[in-house]
Biopython code that builds the backbone (N, CA, C, O; Angstrom):
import numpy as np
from Bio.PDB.StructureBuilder import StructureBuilder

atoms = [
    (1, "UNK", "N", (50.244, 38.420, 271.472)),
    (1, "UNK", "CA", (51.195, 37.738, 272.318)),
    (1, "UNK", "C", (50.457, 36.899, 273.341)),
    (1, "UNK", "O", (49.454, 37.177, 273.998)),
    (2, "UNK", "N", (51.211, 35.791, 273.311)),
    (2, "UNK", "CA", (50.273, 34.925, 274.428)),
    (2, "UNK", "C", (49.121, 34.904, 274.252)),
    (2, "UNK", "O", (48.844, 35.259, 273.106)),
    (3, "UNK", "N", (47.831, 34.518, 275.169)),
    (3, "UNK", "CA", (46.815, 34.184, 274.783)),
    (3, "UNK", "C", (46.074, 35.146, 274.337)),
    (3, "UNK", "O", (44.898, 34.852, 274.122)),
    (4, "UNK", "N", (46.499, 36.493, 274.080)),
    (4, "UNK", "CA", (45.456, 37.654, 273.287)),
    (4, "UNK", "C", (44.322, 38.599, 274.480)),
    (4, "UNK", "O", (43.848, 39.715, 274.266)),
    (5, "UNK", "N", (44.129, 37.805, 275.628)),
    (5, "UNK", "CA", (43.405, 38.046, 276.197)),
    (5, "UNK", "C", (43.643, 38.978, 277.316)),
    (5, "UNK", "O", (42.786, 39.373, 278.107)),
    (6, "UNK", "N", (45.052, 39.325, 277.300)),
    (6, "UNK", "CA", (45.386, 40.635, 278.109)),
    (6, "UNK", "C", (45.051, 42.054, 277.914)),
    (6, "UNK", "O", (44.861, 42.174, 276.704)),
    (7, "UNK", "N", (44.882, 43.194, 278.497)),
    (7, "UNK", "CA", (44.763, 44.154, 277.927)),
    (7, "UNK", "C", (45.746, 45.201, 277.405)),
    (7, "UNK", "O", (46.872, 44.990, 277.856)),
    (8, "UNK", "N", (45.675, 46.339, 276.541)),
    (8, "UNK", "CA", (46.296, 47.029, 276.317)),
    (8, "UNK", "C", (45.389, 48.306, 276.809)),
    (8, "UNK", "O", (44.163, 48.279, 276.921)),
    (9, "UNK", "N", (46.099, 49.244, 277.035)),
    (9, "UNK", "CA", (45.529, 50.717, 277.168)),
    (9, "UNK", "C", (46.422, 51.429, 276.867)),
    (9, "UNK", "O", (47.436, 51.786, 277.467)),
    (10, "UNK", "N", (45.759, 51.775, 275.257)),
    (10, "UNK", "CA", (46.274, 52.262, 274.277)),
    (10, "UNK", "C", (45.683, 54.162, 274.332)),
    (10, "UNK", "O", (44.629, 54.658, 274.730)),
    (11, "UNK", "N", (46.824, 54.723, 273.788)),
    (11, "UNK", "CA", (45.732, 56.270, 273.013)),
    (11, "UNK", "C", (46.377, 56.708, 272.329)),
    (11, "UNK", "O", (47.606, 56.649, 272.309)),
    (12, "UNK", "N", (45.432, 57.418, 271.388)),
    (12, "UNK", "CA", (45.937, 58.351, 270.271)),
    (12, "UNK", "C", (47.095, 59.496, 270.371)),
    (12, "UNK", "O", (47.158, 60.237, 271.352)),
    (13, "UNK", "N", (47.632, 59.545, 269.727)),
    (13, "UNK", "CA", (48.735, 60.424, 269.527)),
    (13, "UNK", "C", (48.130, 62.105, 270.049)),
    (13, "UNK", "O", (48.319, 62.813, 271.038)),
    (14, "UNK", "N", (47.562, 62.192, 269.145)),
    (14, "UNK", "CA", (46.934, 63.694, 268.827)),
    (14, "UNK", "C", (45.826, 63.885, 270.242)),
    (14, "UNK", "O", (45.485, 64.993, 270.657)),
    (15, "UNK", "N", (45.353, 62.522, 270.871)),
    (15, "UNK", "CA", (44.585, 62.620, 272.248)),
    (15, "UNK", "C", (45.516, 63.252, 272.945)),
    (15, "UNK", "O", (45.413, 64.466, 273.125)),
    (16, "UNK", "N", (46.856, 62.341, 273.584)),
    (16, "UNK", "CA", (47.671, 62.719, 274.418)),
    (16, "UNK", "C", (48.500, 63.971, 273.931)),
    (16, "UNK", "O", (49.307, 64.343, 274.783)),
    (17, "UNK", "N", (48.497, 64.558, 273.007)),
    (17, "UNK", "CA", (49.141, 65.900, 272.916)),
    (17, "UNK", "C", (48.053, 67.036, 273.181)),
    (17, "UNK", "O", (48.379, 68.223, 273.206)),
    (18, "UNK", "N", (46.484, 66.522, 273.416)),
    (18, "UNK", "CA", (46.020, 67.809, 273.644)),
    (18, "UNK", "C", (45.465, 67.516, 275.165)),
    (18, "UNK", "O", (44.787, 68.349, 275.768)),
    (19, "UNK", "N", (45.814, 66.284, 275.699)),
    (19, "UNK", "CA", (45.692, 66.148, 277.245)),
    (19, "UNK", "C", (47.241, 67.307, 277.697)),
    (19, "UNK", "O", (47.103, 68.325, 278.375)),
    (20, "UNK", "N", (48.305, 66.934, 277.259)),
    (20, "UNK", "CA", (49.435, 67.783, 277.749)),
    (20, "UNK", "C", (48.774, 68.862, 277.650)),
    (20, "UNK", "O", (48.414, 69.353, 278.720)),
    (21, "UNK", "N", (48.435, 69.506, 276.512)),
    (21, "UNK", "CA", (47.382, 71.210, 276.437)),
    (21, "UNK", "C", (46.555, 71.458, 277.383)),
    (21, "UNK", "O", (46.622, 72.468, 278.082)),
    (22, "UNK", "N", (45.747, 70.615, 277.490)),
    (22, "UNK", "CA", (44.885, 70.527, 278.152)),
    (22, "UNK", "C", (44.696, 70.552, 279.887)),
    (22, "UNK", "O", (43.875, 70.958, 280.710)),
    (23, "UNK", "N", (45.773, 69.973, 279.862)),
    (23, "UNK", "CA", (46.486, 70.169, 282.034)),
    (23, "UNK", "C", (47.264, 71.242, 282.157)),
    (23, "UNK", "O", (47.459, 71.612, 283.314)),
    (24, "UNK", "N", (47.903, 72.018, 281.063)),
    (24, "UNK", "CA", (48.665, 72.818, 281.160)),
    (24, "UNK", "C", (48.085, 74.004, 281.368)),
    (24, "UNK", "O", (48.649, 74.862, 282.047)),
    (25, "UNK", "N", (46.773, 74.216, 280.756)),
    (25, "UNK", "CA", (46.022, 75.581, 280.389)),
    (25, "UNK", "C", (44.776, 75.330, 281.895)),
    (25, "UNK", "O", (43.825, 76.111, 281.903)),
    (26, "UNK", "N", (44.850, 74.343, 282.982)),
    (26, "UNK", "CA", (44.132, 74.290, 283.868)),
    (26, "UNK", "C", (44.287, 73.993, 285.142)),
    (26, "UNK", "O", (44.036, 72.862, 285.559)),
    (27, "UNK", "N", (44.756, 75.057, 285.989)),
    (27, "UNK", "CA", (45.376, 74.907, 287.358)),
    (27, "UNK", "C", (44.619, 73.992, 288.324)),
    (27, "UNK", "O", (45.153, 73.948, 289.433)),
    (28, "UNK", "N", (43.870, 73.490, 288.235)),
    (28, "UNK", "CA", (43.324, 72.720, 288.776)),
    (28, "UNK", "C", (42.983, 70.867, 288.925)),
    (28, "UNK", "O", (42.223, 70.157, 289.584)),
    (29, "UNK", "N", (44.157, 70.659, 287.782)),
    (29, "UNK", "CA", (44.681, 69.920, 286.885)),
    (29, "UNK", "C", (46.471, 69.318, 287.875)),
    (29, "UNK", "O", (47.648, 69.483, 287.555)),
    (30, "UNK", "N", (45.977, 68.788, 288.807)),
    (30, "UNK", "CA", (47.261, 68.122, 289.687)),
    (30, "UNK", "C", (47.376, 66.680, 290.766)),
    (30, "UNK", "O", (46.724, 66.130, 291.653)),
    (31, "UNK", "N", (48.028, 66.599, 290.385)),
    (31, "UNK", "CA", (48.210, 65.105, 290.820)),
    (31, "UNK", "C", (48.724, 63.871, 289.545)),
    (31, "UNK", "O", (49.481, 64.016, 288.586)),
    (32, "UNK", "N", (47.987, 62.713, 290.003)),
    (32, "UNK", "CA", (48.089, 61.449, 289.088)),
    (32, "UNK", "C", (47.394, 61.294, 288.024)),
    (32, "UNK", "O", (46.294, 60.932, 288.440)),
    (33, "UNK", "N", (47.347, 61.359, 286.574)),
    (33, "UNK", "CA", (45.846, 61.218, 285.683)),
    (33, "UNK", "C", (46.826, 59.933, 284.817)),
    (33, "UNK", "O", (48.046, 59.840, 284.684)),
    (34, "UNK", "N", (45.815, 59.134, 284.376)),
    (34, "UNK", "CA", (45.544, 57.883, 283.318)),
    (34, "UNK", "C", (45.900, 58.706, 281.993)),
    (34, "UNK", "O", (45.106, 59.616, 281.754)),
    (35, "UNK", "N", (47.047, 58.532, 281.011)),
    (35, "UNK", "CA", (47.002, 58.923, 280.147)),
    (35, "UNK", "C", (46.902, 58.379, 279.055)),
    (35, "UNK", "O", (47.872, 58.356, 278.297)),
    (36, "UNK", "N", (45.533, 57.730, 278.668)),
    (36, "UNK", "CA", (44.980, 56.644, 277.899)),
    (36, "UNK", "C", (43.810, 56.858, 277.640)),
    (36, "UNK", "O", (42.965, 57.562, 278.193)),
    (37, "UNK", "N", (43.781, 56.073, 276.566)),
    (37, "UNK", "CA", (41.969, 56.181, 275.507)),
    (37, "UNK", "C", (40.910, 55.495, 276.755)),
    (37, "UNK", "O", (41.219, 54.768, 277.699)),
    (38, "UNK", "N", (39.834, 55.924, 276.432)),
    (38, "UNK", "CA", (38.603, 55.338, 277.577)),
    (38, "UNK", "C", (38.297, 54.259, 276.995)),
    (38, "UNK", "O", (37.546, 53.590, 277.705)),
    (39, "UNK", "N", (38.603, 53.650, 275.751)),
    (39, "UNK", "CA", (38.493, 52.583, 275.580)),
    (39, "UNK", "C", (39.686, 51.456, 275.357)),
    (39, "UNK", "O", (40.271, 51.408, 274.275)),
    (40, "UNK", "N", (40.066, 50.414, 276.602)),
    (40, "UNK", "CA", (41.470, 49.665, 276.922)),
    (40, "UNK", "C", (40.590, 48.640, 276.001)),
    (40, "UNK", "O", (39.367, 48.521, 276.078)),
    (41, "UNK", "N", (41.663, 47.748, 274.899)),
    (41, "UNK", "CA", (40.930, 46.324, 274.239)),
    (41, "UNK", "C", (41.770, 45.184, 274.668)),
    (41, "UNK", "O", (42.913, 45.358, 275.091)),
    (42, "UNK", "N", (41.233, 44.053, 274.568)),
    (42, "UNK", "CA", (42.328, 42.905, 274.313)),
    (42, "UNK", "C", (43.464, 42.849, 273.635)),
    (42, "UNK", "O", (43.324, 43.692, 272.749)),
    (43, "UNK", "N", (44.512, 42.355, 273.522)),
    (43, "UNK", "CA", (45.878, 42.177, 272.836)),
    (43, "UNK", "C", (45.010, 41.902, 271.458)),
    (43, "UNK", "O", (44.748, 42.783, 270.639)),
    (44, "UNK", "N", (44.673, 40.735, 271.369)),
    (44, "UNK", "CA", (44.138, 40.231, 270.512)),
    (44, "UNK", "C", (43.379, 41.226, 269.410)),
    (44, "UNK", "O", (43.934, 41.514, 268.350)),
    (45, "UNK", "N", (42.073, 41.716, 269.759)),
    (45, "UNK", "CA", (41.493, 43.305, 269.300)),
    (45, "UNK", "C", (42.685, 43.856, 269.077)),
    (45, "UNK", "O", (43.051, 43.271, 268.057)),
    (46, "UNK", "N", (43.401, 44.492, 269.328)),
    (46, "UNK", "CA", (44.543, 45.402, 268.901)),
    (46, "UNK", "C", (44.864, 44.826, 267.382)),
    (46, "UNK", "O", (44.516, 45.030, 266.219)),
    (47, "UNK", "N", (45.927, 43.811, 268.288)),
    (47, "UNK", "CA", (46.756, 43.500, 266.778)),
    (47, "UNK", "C", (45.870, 43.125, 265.491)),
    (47, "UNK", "O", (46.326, 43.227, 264.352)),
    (48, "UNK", "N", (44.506, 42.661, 265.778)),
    (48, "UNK", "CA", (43.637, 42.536, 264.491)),
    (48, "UNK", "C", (43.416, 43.992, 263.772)),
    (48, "UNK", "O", (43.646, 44.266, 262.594)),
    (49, "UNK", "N", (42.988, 44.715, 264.638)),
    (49, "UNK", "CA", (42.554, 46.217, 264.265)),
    (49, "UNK", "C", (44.018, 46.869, 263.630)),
    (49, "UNK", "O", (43.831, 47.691, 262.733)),
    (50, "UNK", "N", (45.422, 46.603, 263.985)),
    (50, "UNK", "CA", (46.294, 47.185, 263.751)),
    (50, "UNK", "C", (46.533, 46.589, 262.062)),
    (50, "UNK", "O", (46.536, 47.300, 261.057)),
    (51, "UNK", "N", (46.722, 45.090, 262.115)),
    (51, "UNK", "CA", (46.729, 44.220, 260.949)),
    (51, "UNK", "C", (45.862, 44.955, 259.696)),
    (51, "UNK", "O", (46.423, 45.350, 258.674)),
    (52, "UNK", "N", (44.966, 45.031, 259.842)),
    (52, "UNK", "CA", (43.674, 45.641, 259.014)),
    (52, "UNK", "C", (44.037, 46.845, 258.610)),
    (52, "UNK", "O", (44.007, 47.054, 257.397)),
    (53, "UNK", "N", (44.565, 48.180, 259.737)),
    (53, "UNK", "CA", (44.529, 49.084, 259.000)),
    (53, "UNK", "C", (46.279, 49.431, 258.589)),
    (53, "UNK", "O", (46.599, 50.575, 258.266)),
    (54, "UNK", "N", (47.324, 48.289, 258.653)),
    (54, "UNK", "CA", (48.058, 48.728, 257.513)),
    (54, "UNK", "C", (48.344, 47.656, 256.182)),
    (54, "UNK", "O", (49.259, 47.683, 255.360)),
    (55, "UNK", "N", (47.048, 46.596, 256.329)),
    (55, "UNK", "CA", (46.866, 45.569, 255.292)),
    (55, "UNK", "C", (47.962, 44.610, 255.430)),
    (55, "UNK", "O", (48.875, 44.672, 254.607)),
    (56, "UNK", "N", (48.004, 43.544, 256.561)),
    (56, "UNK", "CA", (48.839, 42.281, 256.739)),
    (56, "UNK", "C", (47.925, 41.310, 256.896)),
    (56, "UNK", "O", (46.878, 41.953, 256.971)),
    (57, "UNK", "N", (47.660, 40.214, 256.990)),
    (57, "UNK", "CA", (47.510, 39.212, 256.860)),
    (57, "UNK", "C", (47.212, 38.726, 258.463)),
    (57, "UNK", "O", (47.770, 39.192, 259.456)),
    (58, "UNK", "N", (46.462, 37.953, 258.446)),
    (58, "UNK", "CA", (46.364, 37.230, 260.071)),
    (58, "UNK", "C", (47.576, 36.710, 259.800)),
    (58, "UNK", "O", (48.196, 36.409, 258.780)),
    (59, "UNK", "N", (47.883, 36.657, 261.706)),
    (59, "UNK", "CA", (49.459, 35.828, 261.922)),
    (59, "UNK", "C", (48.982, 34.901, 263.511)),
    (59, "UNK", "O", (48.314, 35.057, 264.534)),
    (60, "UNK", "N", (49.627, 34.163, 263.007)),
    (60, "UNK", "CA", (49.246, 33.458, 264.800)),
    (60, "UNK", "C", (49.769, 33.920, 265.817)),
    (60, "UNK", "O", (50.981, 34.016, 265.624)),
    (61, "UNK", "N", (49.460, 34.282, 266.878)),
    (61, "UNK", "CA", (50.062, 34.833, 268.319)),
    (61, "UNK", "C", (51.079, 34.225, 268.826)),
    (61, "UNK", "O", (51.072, 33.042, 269.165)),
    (62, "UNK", "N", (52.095, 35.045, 268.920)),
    (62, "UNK", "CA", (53.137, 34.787, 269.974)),
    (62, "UNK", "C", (52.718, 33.909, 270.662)),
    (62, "UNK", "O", (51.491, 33.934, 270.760)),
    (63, "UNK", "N", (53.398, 32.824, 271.400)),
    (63, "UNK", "CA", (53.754, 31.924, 272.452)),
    (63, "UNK", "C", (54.201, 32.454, 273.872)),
    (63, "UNK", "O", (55.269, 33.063, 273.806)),
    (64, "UNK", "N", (53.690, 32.383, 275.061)),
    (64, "UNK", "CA", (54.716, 32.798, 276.250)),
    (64, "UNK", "C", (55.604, 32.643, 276.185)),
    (64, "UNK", "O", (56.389, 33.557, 275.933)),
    (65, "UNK", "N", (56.020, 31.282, 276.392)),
    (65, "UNK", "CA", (57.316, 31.149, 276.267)),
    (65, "UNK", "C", (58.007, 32.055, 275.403)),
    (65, "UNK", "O", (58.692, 32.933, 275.929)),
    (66, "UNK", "N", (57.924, 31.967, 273.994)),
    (66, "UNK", "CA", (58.644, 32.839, 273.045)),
    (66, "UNK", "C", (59.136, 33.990, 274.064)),
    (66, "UNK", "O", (60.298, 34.122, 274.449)),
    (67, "UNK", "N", (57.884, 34.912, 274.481)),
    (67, "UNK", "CA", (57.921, 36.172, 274.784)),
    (67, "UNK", "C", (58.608, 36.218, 276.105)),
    (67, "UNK", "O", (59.512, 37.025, 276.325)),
    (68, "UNK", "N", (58.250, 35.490, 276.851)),
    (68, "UNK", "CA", (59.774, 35.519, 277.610)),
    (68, "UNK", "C", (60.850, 35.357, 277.695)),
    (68, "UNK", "O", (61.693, 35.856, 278.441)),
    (69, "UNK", "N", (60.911, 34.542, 276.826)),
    (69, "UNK", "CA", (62.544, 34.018, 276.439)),
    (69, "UNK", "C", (63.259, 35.523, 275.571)),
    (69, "UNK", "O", (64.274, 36.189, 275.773)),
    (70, "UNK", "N", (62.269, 35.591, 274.675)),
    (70, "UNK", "CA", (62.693, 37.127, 273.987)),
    (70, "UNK", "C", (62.949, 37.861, 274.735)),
    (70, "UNK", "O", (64.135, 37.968, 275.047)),
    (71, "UNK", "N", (62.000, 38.657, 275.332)),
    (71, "UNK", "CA", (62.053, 39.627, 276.280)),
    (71, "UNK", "C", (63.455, 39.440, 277.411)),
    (71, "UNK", "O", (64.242, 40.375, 277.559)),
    (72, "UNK", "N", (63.613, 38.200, 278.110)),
    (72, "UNK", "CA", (64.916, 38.184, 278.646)),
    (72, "UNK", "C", (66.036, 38.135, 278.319)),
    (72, "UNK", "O", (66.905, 38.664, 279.011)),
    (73, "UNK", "N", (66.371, 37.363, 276.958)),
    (73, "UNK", "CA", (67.326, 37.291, 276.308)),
    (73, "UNK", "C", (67.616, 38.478, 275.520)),
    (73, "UNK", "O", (68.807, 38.732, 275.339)),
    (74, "UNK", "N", (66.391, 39.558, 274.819)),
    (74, "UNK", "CA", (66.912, 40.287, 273.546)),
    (74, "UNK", "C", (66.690, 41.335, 274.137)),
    (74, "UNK", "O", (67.620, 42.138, 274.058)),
    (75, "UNK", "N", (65.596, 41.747, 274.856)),
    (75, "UNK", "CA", (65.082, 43.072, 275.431)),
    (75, "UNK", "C", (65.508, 43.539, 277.039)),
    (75, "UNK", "O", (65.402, 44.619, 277.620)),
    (76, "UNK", "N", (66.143, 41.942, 277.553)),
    (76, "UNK", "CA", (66.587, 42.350, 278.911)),
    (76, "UNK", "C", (65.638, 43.124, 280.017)),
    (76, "UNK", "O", (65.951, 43.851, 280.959)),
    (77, "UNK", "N", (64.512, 42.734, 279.590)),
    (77, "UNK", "CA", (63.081, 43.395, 280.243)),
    (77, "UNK", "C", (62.299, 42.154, 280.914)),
    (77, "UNK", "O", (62.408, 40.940, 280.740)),
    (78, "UNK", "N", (61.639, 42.768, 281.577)),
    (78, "UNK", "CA", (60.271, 41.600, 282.280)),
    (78, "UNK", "C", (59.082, 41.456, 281.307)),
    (78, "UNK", "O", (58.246, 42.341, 281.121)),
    (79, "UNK", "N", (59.092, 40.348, 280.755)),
    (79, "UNK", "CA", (57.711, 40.188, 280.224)),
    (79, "UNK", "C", (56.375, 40.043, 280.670)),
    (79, "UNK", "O", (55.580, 39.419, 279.969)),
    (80, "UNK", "N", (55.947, 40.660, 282.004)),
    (80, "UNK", "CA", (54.984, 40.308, 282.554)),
    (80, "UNK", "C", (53.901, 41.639, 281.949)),
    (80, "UNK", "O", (52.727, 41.329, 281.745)),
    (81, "UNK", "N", (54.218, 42.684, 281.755)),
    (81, "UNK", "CA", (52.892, 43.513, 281.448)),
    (81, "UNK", "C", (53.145, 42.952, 279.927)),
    (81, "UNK", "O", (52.017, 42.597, 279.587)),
    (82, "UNK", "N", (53.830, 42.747, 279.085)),
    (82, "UNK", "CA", (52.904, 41.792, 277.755)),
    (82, "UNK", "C", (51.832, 40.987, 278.203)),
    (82, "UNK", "O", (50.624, 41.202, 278.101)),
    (83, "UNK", "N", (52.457, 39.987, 278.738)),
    (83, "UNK", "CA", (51.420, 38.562, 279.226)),
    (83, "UNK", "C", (50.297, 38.833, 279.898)),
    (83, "UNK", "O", (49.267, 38.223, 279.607)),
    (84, "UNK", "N", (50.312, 39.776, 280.890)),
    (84, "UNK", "CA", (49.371, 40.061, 281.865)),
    (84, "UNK", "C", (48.404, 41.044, 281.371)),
    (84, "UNK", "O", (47.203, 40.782, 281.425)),
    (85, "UNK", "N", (48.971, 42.536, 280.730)),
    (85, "UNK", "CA", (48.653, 43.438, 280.326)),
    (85, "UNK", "C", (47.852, 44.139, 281.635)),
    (85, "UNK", "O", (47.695, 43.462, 282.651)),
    (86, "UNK", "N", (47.305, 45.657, 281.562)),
    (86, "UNK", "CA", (46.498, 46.504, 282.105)),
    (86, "UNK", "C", (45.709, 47.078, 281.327)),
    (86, "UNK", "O", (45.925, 47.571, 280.220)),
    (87, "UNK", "N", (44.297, 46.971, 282.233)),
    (87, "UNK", "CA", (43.277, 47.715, 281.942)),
    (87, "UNK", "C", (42.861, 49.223, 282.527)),
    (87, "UNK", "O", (41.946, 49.509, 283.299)),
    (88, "UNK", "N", (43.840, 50.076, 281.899)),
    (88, "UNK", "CA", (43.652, 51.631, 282.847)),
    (88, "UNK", "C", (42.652, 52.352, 282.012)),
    (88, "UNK", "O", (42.535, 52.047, 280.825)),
    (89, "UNK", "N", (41.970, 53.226, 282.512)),
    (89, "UNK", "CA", (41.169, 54.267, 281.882)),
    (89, "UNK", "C", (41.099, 55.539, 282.531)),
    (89, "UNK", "O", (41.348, 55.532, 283.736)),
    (90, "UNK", "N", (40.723, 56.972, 281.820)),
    (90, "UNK", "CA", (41.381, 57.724, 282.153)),
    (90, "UNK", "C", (39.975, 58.582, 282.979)),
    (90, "UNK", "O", (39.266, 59.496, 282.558)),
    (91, "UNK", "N", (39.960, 57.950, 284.105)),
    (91, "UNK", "CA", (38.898, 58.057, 285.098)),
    (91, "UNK", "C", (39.169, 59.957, 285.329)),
    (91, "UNK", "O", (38.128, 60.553, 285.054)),
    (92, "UNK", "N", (40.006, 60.649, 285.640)),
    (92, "UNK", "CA", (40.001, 61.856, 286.233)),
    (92, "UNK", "C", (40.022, 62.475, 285.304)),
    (92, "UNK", "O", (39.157, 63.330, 285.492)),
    (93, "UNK", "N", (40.811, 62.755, 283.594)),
    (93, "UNK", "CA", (40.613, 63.134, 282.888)),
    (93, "UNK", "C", (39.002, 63.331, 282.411)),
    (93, "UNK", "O", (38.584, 64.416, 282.008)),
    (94, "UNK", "N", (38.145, 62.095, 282.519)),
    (94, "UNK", "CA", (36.747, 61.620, 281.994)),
    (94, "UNK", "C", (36.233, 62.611, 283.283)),
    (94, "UNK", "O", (35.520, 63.519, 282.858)),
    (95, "UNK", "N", (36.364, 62.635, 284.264)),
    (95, "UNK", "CA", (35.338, 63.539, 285.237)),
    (95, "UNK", "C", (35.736, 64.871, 285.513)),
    (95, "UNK", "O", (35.130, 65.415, 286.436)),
    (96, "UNK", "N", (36.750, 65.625, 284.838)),
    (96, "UNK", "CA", (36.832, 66.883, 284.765)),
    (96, "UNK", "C", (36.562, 67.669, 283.163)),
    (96, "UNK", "O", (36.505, 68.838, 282.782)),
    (97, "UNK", "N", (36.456, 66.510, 282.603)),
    (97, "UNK", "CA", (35.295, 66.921, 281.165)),
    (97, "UNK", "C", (36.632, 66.928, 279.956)),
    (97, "UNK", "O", (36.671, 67.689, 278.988)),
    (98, "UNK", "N", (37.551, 66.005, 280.261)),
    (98, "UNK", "CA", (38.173, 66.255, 278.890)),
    (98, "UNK", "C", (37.462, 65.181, 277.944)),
    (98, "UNK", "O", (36.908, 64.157, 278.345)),
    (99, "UNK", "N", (37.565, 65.562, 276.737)),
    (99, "UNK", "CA", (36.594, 65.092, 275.226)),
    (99, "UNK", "C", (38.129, 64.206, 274.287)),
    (99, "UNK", "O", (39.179, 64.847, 274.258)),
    (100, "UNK", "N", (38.108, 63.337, 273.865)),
    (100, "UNK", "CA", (38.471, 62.308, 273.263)),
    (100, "UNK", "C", (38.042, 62.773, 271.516)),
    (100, "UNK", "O", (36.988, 62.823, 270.882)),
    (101, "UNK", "N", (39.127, 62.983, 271.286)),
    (101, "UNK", "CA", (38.695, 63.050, 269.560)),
    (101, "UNK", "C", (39.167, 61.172, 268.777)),
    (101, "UNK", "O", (38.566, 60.694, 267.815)),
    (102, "UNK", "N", (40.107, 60.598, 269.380)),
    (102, "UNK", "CA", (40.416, 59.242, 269.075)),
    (102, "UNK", "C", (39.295, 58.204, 270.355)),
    (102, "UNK", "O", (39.813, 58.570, 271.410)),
    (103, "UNK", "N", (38.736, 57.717, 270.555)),
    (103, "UNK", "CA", (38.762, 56.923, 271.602)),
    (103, "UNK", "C", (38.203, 55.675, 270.984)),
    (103, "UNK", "O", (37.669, 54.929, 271.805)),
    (104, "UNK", "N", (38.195, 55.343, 269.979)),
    (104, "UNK", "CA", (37.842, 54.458, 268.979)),
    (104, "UNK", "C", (39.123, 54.208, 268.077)),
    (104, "UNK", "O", (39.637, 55.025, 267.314)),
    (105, "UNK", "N", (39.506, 52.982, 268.309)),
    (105, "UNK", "CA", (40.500, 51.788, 268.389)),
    (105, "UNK", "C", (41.099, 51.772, 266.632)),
    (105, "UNK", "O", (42.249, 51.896, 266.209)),
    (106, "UNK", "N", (39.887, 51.583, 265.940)),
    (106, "UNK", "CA", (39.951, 51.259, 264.529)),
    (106, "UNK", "C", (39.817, 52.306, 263.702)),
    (106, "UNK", "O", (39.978, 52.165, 262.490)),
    (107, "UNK", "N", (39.483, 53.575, 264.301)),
    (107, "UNK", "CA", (39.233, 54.923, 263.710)),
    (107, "UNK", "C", (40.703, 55.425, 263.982)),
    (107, "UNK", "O", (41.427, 55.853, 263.083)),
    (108, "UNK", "N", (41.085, 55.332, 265.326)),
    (108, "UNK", "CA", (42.612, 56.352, 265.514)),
    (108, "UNK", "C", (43.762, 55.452, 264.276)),
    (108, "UNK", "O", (44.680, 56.054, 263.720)),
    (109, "UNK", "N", (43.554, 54.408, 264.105)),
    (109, "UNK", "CA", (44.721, 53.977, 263.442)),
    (109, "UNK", "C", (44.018, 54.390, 262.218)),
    (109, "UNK", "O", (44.790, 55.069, 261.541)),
    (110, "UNK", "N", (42.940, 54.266, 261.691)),
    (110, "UNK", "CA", (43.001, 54.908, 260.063)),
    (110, "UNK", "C", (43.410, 56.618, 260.245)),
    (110, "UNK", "O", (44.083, 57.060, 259.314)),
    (111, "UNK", "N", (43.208, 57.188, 260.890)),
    (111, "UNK", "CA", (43.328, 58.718, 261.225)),
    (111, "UNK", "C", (45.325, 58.623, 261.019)),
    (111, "UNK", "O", (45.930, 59.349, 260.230)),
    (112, "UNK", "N", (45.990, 57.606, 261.901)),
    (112, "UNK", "CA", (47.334, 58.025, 262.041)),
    (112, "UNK", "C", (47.963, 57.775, 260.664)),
    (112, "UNK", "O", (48.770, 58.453, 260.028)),
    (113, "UNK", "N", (47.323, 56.527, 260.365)),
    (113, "UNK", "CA", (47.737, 56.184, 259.254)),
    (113, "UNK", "C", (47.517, 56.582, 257.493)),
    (113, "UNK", "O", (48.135, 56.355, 256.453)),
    (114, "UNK", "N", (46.555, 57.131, 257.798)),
    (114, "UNK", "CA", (46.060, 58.411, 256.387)),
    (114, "UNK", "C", (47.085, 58.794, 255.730)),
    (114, "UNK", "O", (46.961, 59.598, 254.806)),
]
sb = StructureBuilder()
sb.init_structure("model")
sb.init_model(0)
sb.init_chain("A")
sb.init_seg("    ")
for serial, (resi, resn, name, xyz) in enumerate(atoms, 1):
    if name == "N":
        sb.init_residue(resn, " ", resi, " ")
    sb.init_atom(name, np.array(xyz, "f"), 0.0, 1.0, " ", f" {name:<3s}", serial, name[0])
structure = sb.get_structure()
């Protein structure tokens, strides 16, 4: 969407179900945490990596415009975190020692998709 160059901060399925495990089984485990892969990519990176692992074809990127016009007209939403995107990482998770079995972009989607 748009120029590709926004970020996503994406994570694995099976990451974030053993972060829920994982805060649950550790009282020490409170406040705000990032619940996302340590590795955030470009829009662009994504949808290539996504394309690839369920076999489509390059497509050309969304237009802003499009995506706002969509987004206001069909989704009734703000299109600004498409366009803009965020780069979060999961800084407190990473310094109280939780371990990432997905944190690799092109590996979690062959894993989901198996």
């Amino acid at each position: 969407m748009g120029n590709g160059k926004q970020y996503i901060s994406w994570i694995d399925v099976n990451d974030l179900s053993e972060m829920f495990r994982w805060s649950i089984e550790r009282p020490n485990v409170q406040g705000v945490y990032n619940a996302t892969s340590p590795n955030p990519v470009a829009n662009r990176e994504f949808m290539r990596e996504l394309r690839k692992a369920i076999g489509r074809p390059w497509s050309p990127p969304i237009p802003g415009f499009v995506v706002k016009l969509g987004a206001k007209l069909v989704l009734r939403t703000e299109p600004t975190l498409a366009l803009t995107g965020q780069r979060c990482i999961p800084r407190r998770f990473q310094q109280q020692g939780f371990e990432f079995r997905h944190p690799d972009l092109a590996r979690a989607f062959r894993d989901v998709l198996a």
